[in-house]
C-alpha positions as CSV (number, residue, x, y, z in Angstrom):
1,X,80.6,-134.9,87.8
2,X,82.0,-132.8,84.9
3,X,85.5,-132.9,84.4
4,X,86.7,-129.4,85.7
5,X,89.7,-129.5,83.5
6,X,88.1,-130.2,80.3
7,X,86.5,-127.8,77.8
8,X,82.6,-128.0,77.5
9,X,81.0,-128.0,73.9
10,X,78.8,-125.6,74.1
11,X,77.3,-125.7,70.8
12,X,77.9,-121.6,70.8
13,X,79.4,-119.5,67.9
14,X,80.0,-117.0,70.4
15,X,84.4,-116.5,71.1
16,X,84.5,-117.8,74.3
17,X,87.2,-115.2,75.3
18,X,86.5,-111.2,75.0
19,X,89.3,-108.4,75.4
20,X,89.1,-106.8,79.2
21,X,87.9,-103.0,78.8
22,X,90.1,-102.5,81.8
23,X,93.6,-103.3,80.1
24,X,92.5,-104.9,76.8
25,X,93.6,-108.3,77.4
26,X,92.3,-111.7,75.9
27,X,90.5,-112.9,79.0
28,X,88.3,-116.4,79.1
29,X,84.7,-117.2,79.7
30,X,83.4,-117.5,83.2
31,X,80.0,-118.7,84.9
32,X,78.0,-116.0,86.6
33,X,77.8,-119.4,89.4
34,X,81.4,-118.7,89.7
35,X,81.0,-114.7,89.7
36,X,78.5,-115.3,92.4
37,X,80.8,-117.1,94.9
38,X,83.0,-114.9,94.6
39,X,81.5,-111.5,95.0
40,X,80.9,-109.6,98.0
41,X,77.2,-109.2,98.5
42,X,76.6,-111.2,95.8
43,X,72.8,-111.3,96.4
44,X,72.7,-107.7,95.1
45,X,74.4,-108.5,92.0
46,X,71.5,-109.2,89.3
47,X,73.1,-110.0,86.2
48,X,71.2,-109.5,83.4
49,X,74.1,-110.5,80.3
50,X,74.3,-114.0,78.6
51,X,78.0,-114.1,79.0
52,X,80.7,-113.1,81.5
53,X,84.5,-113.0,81.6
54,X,87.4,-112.7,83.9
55,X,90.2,-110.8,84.1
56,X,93.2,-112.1,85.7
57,X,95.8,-109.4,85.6
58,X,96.1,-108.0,89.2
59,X,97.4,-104.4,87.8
60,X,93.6,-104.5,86.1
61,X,90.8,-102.9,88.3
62,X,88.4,-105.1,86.5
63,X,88.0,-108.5,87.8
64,X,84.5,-109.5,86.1
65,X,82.8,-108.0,82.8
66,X,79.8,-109.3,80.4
67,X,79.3,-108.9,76.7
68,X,77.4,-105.5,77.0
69,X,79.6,-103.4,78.9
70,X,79.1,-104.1,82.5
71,X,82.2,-104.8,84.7
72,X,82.8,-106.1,88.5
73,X,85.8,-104.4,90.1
74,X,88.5,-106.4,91.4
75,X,87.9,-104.7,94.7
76,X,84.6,-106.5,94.9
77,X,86.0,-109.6,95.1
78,X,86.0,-111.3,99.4
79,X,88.4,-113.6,99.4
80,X,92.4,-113.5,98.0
81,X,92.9,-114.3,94.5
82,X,95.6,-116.8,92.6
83,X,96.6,-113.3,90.7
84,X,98.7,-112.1,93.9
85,X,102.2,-112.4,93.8
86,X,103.1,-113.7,97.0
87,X,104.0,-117.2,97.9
88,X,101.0,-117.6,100.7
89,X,98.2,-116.7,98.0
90,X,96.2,-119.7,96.7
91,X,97.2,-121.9,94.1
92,X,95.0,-124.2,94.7
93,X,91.4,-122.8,95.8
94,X,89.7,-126.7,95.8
95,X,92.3,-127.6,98.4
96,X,93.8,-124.3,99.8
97,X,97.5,-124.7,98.9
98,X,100.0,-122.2,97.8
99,X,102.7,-122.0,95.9
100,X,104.9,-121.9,99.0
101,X,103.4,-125.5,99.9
102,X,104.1,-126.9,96.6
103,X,106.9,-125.7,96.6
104,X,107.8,-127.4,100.1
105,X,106.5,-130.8,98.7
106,X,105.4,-131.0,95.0
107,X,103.6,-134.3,95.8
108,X,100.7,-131.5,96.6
109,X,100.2,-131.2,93.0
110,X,99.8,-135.1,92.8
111,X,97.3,-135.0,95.5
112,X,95.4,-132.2,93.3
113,X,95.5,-134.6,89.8
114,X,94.2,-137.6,92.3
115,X,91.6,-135.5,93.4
116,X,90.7,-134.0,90.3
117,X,90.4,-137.2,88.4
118,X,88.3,-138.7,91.3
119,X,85.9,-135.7,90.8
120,X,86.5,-134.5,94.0
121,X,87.5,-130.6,93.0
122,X,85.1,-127.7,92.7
123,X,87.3,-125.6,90.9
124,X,83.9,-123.6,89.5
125,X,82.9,-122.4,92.5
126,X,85.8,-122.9,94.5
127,X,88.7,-120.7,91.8
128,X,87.2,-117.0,91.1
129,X,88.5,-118.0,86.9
130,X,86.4,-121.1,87.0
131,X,89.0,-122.5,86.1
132,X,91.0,-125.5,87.0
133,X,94.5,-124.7,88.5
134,X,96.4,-128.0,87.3
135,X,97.5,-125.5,84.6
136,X,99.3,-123.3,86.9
137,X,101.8,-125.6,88.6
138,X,104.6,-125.9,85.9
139,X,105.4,-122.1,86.3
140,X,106.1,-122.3,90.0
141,X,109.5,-123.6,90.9
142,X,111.3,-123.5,87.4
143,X,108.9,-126.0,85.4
144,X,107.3,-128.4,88.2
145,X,106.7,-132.0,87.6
């Protein structure tokens, strides 16, 4: 299994981040896998572009967009993103914690490196950035572990 925390070489020359047309932001590459788990109806999504981004700024009506104009609102997405504010959101979509729970006991994020190392995380699927979310502990709690 891939590590989810490392970046693929992909061989591309292609950027692999693309400003949002919702808000203009620099926003990262994301698998249409990924799009596709996260969706609503996502069997009557057909998507026809070679690459796909996402948008993680909550204030931004666009959640998903390609390379040739096409965007998914956020409002399509079924299930609560990590870009909500509140402490119950997820942090952790591979092992649904929140900041609230690492907060409560920051051995959580050791249980996410272990389980991350052992392969065990499907951050691709299971995080609507495709992303891992290792990243994101330090800014909860003043700095983390």
């Amino acid at each position: 299994m891939a590590d989810c925390c490392s970046t693929p070489a992909t061989g591309s020359d292609h950027p692999r981040k693309q400003r949002c047309p919702g808000n203009g932001a620099e926003c990262a590459e994301v698998s249409p896998r990924t799009i596709a788990h996260h969706i609503a109806a996502p069997w009557t999504w057909t998507p026809t572009a070679s690459r796909w981004f996402h948008c993680a700024d909550p204030a931004c009506e666009v959640l998903y967009f390609d390379d040739e104009g096409s965007t998914i609102p956020r409002s399509r997405l079924r299930i609560r993103a990590a870009v909500d504010a509140s402490g119950d959101r997820p942090l952790c979509h591979c092992f649904g914690l929140t900041p609230d729970d690492f907060l409560r006991d920051p051995a959580t994020r050791d249980y996410v490196v272990a389980q991350t190392r052992a392969g065990l995380c499907s951050c691709e699927t299971s995080n609507p950035s495709g992303r891992c979310c290792l990243k994101d502990f330090p800014e909860i709690g003043g700095g983390g572990r």
